[in-house]
C-alpha positions in Angstrom: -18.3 21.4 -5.9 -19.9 20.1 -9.5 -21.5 22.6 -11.6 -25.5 22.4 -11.6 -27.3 21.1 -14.3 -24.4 21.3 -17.0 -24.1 19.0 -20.1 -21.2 17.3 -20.2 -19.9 17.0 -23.9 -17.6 14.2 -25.0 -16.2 15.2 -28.3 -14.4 12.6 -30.8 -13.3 13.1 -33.9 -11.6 10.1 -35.8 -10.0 9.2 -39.2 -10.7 6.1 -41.0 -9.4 4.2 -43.7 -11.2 2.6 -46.6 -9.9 -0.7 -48.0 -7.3 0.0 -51.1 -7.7 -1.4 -54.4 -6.1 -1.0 -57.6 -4.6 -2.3 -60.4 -0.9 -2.1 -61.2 0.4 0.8 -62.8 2.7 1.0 -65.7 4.7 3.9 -66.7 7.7 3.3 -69.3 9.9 0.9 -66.9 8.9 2.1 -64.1 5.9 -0.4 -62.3 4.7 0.8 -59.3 2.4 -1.0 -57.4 0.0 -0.4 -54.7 1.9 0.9 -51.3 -0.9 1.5 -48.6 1.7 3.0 -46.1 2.1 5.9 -48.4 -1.9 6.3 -48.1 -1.7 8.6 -45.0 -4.4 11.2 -44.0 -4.4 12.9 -40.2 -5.0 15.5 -38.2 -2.2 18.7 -39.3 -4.1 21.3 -36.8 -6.6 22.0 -34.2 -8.5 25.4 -33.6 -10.5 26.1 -30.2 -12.6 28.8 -30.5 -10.3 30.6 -32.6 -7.1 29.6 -30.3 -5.2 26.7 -31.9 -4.8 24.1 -29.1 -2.6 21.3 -30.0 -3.2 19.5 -27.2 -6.5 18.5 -28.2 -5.1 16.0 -31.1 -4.3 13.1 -29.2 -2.7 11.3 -32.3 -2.7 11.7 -36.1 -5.8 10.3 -36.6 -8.3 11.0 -33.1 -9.3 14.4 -31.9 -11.2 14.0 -28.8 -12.0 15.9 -25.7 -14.6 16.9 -23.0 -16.7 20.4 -22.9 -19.3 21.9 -20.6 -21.8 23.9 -21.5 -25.2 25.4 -19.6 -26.7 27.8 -21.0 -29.0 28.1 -23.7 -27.7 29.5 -26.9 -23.9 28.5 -25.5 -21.8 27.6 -28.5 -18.5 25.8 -29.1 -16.5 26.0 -32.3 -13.5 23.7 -33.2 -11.6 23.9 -36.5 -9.7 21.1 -37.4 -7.2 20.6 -40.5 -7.2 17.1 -42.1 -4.1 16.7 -44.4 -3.8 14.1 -46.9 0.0 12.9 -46.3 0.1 10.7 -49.1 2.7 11.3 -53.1 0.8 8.6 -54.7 -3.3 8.8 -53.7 -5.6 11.6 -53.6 -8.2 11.0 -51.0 -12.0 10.7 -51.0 -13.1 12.4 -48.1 -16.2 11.4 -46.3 -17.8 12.7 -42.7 -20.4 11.5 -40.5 -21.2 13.9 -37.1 -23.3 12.5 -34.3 -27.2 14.2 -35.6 -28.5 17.1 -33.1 -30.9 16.2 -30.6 -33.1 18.1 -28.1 -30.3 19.9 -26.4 -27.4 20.4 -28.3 -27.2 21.3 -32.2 -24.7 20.0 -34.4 -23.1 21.3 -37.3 -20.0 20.1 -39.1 -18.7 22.0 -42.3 -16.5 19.9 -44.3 -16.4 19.7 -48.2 -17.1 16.5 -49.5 -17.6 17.4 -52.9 -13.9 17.3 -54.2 -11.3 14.9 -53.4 -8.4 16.0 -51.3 -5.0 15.9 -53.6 -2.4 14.4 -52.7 -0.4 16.1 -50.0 -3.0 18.6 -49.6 -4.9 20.3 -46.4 -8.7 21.4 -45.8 -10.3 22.9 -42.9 -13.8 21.7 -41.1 -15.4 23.7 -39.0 -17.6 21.5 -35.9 -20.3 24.0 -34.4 -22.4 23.0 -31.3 -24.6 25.0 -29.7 -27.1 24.3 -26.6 -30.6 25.1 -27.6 -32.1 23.5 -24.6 -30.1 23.2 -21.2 -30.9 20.2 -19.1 -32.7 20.3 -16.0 -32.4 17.5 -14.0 -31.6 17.3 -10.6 -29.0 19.3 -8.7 -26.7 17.3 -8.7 -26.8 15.6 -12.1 -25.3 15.8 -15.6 -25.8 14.8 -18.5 -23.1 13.3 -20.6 -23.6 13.2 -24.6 -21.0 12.3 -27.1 -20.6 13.6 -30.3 -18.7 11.6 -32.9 -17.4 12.3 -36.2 -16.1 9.7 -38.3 -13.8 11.0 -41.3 -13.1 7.8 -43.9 -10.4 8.3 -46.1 -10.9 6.4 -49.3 -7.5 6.2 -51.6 -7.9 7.3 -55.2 -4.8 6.2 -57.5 -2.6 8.8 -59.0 -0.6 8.9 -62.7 1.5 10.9 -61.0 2.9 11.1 -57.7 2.8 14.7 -55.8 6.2 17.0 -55.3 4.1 19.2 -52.8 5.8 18.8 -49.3 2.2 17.6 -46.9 1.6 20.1 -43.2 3.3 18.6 -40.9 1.9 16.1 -38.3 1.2 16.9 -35.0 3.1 14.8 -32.8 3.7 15.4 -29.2 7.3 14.5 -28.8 7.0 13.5 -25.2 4.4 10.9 -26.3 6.6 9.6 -29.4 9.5 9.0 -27.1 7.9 7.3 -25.0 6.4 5.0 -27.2 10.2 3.7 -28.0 10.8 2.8 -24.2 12.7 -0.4 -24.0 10.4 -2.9 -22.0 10.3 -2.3 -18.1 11.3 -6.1 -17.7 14.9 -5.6 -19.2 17.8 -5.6 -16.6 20.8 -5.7 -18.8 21.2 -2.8 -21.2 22.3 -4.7 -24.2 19.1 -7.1 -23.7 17.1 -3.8 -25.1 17.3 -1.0 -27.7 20.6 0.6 -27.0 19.2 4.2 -28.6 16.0 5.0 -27.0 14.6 4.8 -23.2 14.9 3.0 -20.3 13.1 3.1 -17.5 13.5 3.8 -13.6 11.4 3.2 -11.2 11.9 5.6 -8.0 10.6 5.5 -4.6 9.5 8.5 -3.0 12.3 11.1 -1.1 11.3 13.7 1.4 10.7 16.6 -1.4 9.1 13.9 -4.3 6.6 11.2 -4.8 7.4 7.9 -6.1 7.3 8.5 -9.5 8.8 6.7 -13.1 11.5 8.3 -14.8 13.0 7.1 -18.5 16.4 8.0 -19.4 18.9 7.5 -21.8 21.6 5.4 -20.9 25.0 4.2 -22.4 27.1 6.1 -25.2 25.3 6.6 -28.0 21.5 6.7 -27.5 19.3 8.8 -30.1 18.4 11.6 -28.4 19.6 14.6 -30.3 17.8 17.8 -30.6 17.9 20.6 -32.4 17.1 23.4 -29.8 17.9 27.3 -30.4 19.4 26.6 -33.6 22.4 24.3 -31.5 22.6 20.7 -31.1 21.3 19.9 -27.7 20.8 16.2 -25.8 17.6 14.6 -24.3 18.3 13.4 -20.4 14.8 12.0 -20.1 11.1 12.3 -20.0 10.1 13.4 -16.2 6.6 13.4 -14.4 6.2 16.6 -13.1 2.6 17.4 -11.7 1.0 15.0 -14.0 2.8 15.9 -17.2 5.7 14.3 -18.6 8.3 16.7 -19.3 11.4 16.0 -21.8 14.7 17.6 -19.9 17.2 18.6 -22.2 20.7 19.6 -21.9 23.5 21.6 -24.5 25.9 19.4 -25.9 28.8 21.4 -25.9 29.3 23.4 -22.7 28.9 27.1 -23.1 31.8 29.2 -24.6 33.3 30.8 -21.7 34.2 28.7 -18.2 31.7 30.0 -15.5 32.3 30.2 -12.0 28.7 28.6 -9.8 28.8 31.8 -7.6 30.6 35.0 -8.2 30.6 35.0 -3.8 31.8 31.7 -1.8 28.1 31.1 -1.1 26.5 27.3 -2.7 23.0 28.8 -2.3 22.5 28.6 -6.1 18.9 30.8 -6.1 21.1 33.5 -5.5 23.9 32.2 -7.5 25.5 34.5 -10.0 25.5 31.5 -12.6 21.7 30.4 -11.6 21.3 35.1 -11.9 23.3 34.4 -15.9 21.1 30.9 -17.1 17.7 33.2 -16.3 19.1 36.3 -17.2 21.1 37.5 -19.9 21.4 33.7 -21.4 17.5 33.1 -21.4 17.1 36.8 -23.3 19.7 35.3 -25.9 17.8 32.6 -27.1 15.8 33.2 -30.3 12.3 33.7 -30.4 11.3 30.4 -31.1 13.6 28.8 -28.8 12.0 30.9 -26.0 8.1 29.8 -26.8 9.1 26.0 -26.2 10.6 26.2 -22.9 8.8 26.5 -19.5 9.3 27.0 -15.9 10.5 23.0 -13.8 11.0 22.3 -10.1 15.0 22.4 -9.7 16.2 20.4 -6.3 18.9 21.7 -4.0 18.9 19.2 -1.5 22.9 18.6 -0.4 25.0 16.0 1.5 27.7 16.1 3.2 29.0 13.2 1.7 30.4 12.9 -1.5 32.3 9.1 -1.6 30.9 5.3 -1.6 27.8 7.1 -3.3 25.5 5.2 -5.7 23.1 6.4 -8.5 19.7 6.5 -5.6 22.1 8.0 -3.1 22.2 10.6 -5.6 18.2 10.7 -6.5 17.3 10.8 -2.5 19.8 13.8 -1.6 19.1 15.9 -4.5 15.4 15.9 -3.9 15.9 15.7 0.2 15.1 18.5 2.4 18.7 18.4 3.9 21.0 21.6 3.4 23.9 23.5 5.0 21.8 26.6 7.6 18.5 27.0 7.9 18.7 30.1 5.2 19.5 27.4 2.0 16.4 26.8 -0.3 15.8 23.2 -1.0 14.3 23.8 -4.4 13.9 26.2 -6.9 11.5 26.8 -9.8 13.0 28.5 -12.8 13.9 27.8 -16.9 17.7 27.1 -16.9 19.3 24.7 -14.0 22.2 22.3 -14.6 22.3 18.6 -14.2 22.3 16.8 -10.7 25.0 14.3 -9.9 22.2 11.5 -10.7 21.5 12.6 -14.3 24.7 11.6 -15.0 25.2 8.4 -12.9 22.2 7.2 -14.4 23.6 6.9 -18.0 25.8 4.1 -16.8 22.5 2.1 -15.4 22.0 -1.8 -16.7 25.4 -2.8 -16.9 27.2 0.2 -18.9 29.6 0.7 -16.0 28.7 -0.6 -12.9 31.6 0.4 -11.4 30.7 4.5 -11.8 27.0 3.4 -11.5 27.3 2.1 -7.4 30.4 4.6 -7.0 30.2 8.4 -8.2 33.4 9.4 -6.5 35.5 6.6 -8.0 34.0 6.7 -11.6 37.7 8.0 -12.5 39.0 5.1 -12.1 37.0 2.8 -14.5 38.1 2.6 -17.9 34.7 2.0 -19.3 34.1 6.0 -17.6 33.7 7.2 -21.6 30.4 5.1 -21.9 28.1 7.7 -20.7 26.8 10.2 -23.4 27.3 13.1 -20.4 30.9 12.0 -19.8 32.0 15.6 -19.9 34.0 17.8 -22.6 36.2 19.5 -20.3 37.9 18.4 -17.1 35.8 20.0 -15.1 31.7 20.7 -15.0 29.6 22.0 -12.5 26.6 20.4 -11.5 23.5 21.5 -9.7 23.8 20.0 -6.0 25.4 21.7 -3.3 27.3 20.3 -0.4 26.1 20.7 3.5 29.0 20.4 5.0 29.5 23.1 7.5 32.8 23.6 7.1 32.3 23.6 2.9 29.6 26.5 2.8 31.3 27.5 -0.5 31.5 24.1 -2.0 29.3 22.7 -4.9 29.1 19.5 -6.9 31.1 19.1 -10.1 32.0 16.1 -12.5 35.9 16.2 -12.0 37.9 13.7 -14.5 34.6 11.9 -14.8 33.9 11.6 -11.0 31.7 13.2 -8.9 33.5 14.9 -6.7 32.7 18.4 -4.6 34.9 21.4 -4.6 36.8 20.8 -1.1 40.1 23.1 -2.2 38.0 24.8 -5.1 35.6 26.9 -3.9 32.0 27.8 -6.2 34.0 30.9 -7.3 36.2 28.6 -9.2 35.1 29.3 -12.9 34.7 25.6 -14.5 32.2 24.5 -17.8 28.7 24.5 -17.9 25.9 22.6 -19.8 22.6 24.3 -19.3 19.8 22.2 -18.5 15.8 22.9 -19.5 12.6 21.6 -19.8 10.5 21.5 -22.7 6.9 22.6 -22.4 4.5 19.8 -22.3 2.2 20.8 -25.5 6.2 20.7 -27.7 5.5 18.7 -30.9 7.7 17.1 -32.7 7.9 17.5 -36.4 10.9 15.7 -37.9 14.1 13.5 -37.0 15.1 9.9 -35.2 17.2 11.2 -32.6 20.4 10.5 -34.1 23.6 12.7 -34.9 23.1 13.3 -38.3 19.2 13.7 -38.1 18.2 14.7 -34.8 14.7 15.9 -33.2 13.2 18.9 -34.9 10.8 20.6 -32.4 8.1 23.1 -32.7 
């Protein structure tokens, strides 16, 4: 039920840009000459009541939220950091704040008095405080927005700066997803063979119909550096409203693994699901650990495993169907591995079509090494298990590059394994393309 007799605050802040003009600059042989994409001033941090909340900068140059408040003498603080980005301008820093008015009372600290240098950072400080609450009906609100408009005027240096700008806040699910190839696109060479594509699923017994974007194909840019290793972007994933980026390692761990230490495939129990959440999670450095968070994991199983295409895959893994009533059909945890669709995916659009509409056979196309999860090793587990009753110790597995299921090889087998996590929502992304030699910096 709505709160009585609240005002309803709709905060934006925004930055702005002044026309630039100059004159040419001479100095010795060197001409330089006016560059307005250097000119760059945003947003570096945000500061809720004390609490930096990253969330709350939508992009480098818009803050904006909503905030209730009631009761008289109620206040709200937010500190924000404005950064000028730029080597060649200083900036001239201007603010204008919504005025106060007979409820609320605004104050915004900023200093106008200097310019910002060139690759510098200031703080403002936004105060609001209710000095009348509003008393309309029961059931009504009121709504009031409060604007600030920060222009950023470029002043001309004689020398560019050597300081190194705070970095931008940019959430990394958000960038990727601006680099989506176009929906439209069919074939994969049609679009941008490094970045996104996306797939449009239809609802399974466990999961919604929902949009998921992957990276297909052998050579896309997603490279990340995660816990000081090179680790690979599957995709950005919709879970409860937030899209999620679902990373995997590389390189499969060090030492071969067996799914189950007991000829059990109920992984919640699973001596390797018991390791990934366990002793490998505590491993992780400390920064490593802050940018993770808990997913949905799906253990829905078949008792199938040829003539299986990529949604055969999707539907089972997030289906309700396992081998005895005592199986879980999902799990929610850090570390997982990948299901048998993460992988069939990459060959989407014409990559392979072949290991695309046919899992098991996948070994026998040539074009198998096209997918950037083609594995490392002859042999890598994967997440689903099988509900055959006679296979109540079997598991999925890439085998030669086909899916396959351990008929003769039982989850005690010890085979490589690629952990798989999500990244929080709120991860930003500070540096890199994506590529191999400069990939994703997180923070």
């Amino acid at each position: 039920m709505r709160k009585k007799n609240i005002i309803v605050l709709v905060i934006l802040l925004v930055i702005g840009f002044a026309s630039i003009t100059s004159t040419l600059v001479i100095r010795g042989n060197l001409r330089v000459g006016i560059n307005d994409k250097d000119f760059d001033v945003y947003f570096s941090k945000a500061i809720e009541n004390s609490i930096e909340n990253k969330k709350l900068i939508k992009d480098d140059t818009h803050i904006s939220f909503t905030k209730d408040m009631s009761l008289k003498g109620e206040t709200y603080e937010l500190e924000y950091d404005v950064t000028n980005g730029s080597r060649n301008y200083d900036a001239d820093i201007k603010i204008n704040c919504t005025e106060s008015n007979e409820y609320i009372r605004v104050e915004n600290e900023f200093d106008e008095s200097k310019v910002l240098e060139a690759t510098k950072t200031r703080r403002g400080v936004l105060r609001i405080e209710v000095v009348k609450p509003y008393n309309g009906s029961e059931e009504e609100t009121k709504n009031i927005e409060i604007t600030c408009t920060i222009v950023g005027s470029a002043l001309e240096r004689d020398i560019l700066a050597t300081d190194t700008p705070a970095d931008k806040v940019r959430d990394i699910a958000t960038e990727l997803l601006s680099k989506v190839n176009d929906p439209n696109i069919t074939y994969y060479l049609d679009g941008s063979t490094t970045e996104m594509f996306q797939f449009n699923q239809l609802a399974t017994t466990q999961l919604e119909e929902t949009i998921d974007y992957r990276y297909i194909g052998p050579n896309p840019y997603n490279y990340i550096k995660f816990n000081d290793e090179v680790w690979r972007i599957i995709g950005v994933f919709n879970e409860n409203g937030e899209q999620r980026i679902k990373i995997i390692r590389d390189s499969p761990l060090a030492n071969k693994l067996a799914w189950n230490n007991t000829k059990v495939n109920e992984w919640t129990t699973s001596s390797l699901n018991k390791y990934l959440n366990g002793e490998y999670l505590e491993s992780l450095t400390e920064d490593a650990k802050k940018q993770i968070g808990k997913s949905t994991y799906y253990l829905g199983a078949t008792k199938l495993y040829m003539n299986l295409k990529y949604s055969d895959y999707y539907d089972f893994e997030r289906g309700i169907e396992v081998v005895s009533s005592d199986r879980s059909i999902n799990t929610y945890n850090f570390f997982g591995l990948m299901y048998p669709s993460d992988y069939i995916y990459t060959f989407a659009l014409g990559v392979d079509n072949l290991c695309h509409n046919d899992g098991y056979n996948c070994a026998n196309s040539n074009s198998r090494i096209n997918s950037w999860l083609y594995p490392k090793d002859s042999n890598e587990w994967l997440l689903s298990p099988v509900s055959r009753s006679d296979r109540t110790m079997s598991a999925f597995l890439i085998r030669g590059g086909s899916i396959d299921y351990s008929i003769f090889n039982p989850v005690t087998d010890a085979y490589s394994v690629r952990p798989v996590v999500f990244l929080k929502s709120e991860t930003q992304l500070i540096a890199g393309d994506g590529s191999k030699g400069n990939p994703y910096i997180i923070k």
